[in-house]
C-alpha positions in Angstrom: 73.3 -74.7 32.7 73.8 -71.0 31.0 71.5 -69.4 29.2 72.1 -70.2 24.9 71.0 -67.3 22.6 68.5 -69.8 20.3 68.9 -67.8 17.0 72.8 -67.5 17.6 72.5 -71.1 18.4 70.5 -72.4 15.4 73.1 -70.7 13.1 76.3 -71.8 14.4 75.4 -74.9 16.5 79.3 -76.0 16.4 80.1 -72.1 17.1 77.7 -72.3 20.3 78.6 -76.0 21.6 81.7 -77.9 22.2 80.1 -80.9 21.7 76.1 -82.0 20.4 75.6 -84.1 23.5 76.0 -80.4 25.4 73.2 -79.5 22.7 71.2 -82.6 24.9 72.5 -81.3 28.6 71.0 -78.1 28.1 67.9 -77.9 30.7 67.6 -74.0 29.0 66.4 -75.5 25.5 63.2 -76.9 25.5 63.0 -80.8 23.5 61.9 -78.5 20.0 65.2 -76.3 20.2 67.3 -79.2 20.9 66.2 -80.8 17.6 66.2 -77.7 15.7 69.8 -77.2 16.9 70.3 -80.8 16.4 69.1 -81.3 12.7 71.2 -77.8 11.6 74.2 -79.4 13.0 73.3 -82.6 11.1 72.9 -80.8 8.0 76.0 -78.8 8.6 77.9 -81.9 9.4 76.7 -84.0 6.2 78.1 -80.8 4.0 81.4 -82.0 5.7 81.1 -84.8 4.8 80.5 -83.9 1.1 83.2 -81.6 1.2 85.8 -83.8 2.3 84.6 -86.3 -0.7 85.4 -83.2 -2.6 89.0 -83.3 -1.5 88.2 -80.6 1.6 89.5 -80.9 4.9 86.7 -82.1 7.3 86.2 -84.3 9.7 82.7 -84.2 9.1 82.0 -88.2 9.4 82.6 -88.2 13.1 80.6 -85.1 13.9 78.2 -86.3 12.0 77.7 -89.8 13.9 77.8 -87.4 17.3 75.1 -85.4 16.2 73.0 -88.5 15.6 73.6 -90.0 18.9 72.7 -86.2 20.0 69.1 -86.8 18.3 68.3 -90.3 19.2 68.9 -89.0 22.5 66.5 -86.3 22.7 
C-alpha cells in the first residue's frame, strides 16, 4: 500500500481515495487516521446529503452509507 500524505488526506478524503473501504485497506494509516479520515468523509458526505435536499446535485446518500460501512469496519 502507498504512502497517504495524512493532512492532505484529512482534507480531501474523497480527493485522496477512490473509495472509503481503500480508507480501511490502507496498512500505512494507523486505526486513529483511518477514523479521522473516516468521520471527515462522513461529515462531508452528510453536507451532500443536505445539499441535495436543497435541490444540489449530490449523490451524497450513497457515499454516505459507504463511509459507514468504512467505520464499522475499522
Amino acid at each position: 500500500m502507498t504512502k497517504v500524505d495524512f493532512e492532505k488526506a484529512l482534507l480531501d478524503p474523497a480527493g485522496t481515495f477512490d473509495e472509503p473501504e481503500d480508507v480501511v485497506r490502507n496498512d500505512a494509516l494507523s486505526r486513529e487516521q483511518k477514523k479521522e479520515i473516516l468521520e471527515r468523509w462522513q461529515h462531508d458526505a452528510e453536507e451532500l446529503v443536505v445539499a441535495s435536499g436543497e435541490g444540489m446535485p449530490g449523490g451524497g446518500e450513497t457515499q454516505l452509507r459507504k463511509v459507514g460501512k468504512a467505520l464499522d469496519a475499522v
